[in-house]
C-alpha positions as CSV (number, residue, x, y, z in Angstrom):
1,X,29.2,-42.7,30.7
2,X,27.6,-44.4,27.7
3,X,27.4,-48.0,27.6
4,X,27.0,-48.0,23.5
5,X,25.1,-51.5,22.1
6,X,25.5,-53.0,18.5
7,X,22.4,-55.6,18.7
8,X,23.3,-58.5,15.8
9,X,21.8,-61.7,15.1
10,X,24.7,-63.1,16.9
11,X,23.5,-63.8,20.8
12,X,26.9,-63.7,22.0
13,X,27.8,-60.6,24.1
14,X,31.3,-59.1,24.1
15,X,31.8,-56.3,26.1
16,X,34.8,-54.3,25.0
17,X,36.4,-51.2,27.5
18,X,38.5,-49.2,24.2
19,X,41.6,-46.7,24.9
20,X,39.8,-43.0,24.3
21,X,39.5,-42.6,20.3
22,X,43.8,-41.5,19.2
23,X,46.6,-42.2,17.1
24,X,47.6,-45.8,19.1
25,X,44.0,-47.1,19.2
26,X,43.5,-50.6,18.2
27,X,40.5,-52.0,19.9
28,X,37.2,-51.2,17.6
29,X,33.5,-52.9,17.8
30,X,32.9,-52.5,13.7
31,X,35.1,-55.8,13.4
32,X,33.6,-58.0,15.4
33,X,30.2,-57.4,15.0
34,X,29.7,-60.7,12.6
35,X,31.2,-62.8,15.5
36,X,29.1,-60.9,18.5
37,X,26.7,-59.0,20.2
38,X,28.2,-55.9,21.0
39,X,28.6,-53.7,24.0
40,X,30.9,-50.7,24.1
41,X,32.3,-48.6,26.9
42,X,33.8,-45.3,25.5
43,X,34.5,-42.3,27.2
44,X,34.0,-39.8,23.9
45,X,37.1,-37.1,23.3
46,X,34.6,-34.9,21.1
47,X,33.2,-32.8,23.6
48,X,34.9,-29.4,25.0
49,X,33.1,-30.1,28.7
50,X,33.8,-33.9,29.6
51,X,32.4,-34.7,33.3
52,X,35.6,-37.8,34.2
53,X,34.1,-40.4,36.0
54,X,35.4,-42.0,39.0
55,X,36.6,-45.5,38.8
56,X,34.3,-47.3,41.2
57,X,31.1,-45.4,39.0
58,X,32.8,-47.3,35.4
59,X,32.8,-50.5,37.7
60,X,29.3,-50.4,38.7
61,X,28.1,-49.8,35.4
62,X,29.8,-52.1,33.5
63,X,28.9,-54.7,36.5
64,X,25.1,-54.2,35.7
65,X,26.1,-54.9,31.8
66,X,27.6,-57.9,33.2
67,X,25.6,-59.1,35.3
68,X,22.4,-57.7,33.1
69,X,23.5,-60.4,30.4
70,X,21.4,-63.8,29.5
71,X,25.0,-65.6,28.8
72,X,28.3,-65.7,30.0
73,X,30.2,-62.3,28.5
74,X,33.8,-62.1,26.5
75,X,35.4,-59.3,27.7
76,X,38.2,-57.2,26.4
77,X,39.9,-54.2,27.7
78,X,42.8,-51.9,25.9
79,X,46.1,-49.7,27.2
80,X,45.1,-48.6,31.3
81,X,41.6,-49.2,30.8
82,X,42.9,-52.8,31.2
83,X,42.8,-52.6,34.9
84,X,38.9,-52.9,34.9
85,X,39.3,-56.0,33.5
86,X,40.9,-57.2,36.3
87,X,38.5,-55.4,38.6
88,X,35.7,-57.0,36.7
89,X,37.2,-60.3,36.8
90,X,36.6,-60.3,40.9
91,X,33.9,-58.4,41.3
92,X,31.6,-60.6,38.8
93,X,33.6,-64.0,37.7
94,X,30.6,-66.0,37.5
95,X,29.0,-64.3,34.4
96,X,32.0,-63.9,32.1
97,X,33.0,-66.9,30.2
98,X,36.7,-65.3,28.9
99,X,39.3,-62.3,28.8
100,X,41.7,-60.9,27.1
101,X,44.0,-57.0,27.8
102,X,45.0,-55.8,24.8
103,X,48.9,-54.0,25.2
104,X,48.6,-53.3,28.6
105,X,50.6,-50.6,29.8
106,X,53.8,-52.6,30.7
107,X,56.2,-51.1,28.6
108,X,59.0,-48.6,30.8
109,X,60.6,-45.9,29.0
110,X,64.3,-45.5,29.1
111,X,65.2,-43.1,31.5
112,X,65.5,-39.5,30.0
113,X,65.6,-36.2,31.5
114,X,63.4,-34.6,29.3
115,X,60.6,-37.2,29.2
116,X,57.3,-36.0,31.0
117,X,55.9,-37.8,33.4
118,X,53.7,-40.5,32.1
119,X,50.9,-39.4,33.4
120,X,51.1,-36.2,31.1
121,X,52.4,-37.9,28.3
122,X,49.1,-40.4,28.7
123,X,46.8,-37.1,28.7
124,X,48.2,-35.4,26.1
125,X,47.5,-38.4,23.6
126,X,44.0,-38.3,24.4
127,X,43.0,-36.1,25.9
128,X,44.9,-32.7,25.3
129,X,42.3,-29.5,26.3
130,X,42.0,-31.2,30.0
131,X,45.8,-31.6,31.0
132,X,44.9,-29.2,34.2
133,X,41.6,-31.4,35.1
134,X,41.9,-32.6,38.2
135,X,39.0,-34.8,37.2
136,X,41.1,-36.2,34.7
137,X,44.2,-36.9,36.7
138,X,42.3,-38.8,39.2
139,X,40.9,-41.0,37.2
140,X,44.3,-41.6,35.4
141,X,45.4,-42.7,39.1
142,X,42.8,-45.1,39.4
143,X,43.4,-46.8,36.3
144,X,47.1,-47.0,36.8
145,X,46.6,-48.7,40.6
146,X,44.3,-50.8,39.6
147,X,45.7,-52.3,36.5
148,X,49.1,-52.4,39.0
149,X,47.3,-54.0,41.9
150,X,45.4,-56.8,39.5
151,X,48.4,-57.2,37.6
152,X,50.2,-58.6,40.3
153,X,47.5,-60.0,42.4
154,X,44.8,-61.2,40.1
155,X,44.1,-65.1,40.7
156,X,42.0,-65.2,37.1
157,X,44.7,-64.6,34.2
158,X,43.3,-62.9,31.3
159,X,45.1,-63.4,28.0
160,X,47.4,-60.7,26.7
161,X,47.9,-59.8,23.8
162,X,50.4,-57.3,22.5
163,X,50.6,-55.6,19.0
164,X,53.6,-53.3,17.8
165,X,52.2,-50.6,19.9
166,X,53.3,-52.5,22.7
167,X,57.3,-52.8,22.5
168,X,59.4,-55.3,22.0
169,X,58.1,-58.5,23.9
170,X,61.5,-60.0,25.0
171,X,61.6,-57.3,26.6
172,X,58.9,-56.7,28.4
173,X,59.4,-61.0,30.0
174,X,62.9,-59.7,30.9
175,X,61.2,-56.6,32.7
176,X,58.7,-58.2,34.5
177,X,60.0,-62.0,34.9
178,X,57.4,-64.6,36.6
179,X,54.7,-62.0,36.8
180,X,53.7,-61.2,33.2
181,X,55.1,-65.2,32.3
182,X,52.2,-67.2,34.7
183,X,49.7,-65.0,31.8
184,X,48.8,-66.7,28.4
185,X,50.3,-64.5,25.6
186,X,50.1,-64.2,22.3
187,X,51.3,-61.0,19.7
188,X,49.8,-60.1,16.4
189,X,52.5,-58.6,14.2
190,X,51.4,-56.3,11.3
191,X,51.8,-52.9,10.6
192,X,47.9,-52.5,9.4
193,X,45.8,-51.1,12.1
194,X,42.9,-52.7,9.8
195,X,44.5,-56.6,10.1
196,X,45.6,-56.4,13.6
197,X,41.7,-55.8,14.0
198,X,41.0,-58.4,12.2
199,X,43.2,-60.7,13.8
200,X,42.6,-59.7,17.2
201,X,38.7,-60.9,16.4
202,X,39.5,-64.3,14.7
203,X,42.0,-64.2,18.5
204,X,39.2,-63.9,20.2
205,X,36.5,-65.7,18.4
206,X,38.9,-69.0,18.1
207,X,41.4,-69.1,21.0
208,X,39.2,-67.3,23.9
């Protein structure tokens, strides 16, 4: 589990926690390294043998990242990976200055008798040769409950910020009522992966 570093003359850290590299993908570190000092958490879909981590193990090493820092960190996290942000959030709140979730999974699919479960649908987007890991699927749990858990119960509100991967956002307030509303949200509308980027880091750099 990689922790990947972009060192710029820019001394402020950003720790960002991506979706695994696929089609939906939004959350890169090329754009923001004019604004920051990078650190990335990845876990890479290149290899054929991919040891999954478990949840806590992500936790403790991005804690020591954290923690590890001279200044106060901006962190962002993307899709399920979301829920360590809110993990983070407790378990180290003194050395993060802001966060932000980028389209958190709160979308529901209409109902439909041929849909997989999400869980597979998730794993066949990124991560296709390991549908049978058991490694895999666990890890998927963890993330889901997690993001769940501090979703509803987290007493630090990261920012949310949705793209048009995300749904309609009407939608997803009507869904989820007081619970997504007490968040502040904001929604970058382009159909270039390239300027949602670039908005989500002027976002980020300006309003954060």
């Amino acid at each position: 589990m990689p922790i990947v570093r972009f060192e710029t003359k820019s001394a402020n850290p950003l720790v960002l926690i991506p979706e695994p590299k696929f089609s939906g993908r939004t959350l890169y570190a090329e754009v923001f390294l004019s604004s920051f000092s990078v650190r990335v958490f990845e876990l890479s879909t290149n290899s054929m043998r991919i040891k999954f981590p478990k949840f806590e193990e992500c936790i403790d090493l991005l804690s020591k990242e954290i923690l590890g820092s001279k200044q106060k960190v901006t962190l962002v996290g993307e899709g399920l990976f979301s829920g360590m942000v809110f993990e983070l959030l407790k378990k180290c709140p003194q050395a993060i200055e802001a966060a932000c979730i980028l389209d958190p999974p709160l979308s529901r699919n209409e109902e439909n008798f041929f849909r997989l479960p999400k869980n597979v649908e998730w794993i066949l987007e990124r991560f296709p040769r390991f549908l049978f890991s058991k490694e895999l699927h666990s890890f998927y749990e963890c993330l889901e409950r997690n993001f769940q858990y501090g979703f509803a119960n987290c007493d630090r509100l990261p920012a949310i910020v949705f793209t048009k991967n995300s749904g309609k956002i009407t939608k997803q307030i009507q869904t989820f009522g007081n619970k997504i509303e007490r968040f502040p949200i904001f929604r970058i509308e382009t159909s270039d992966s390239k300027s949602a980027q670039t908005l989500l880091k002027n976002l980020i750099v300006k309003i954060l």
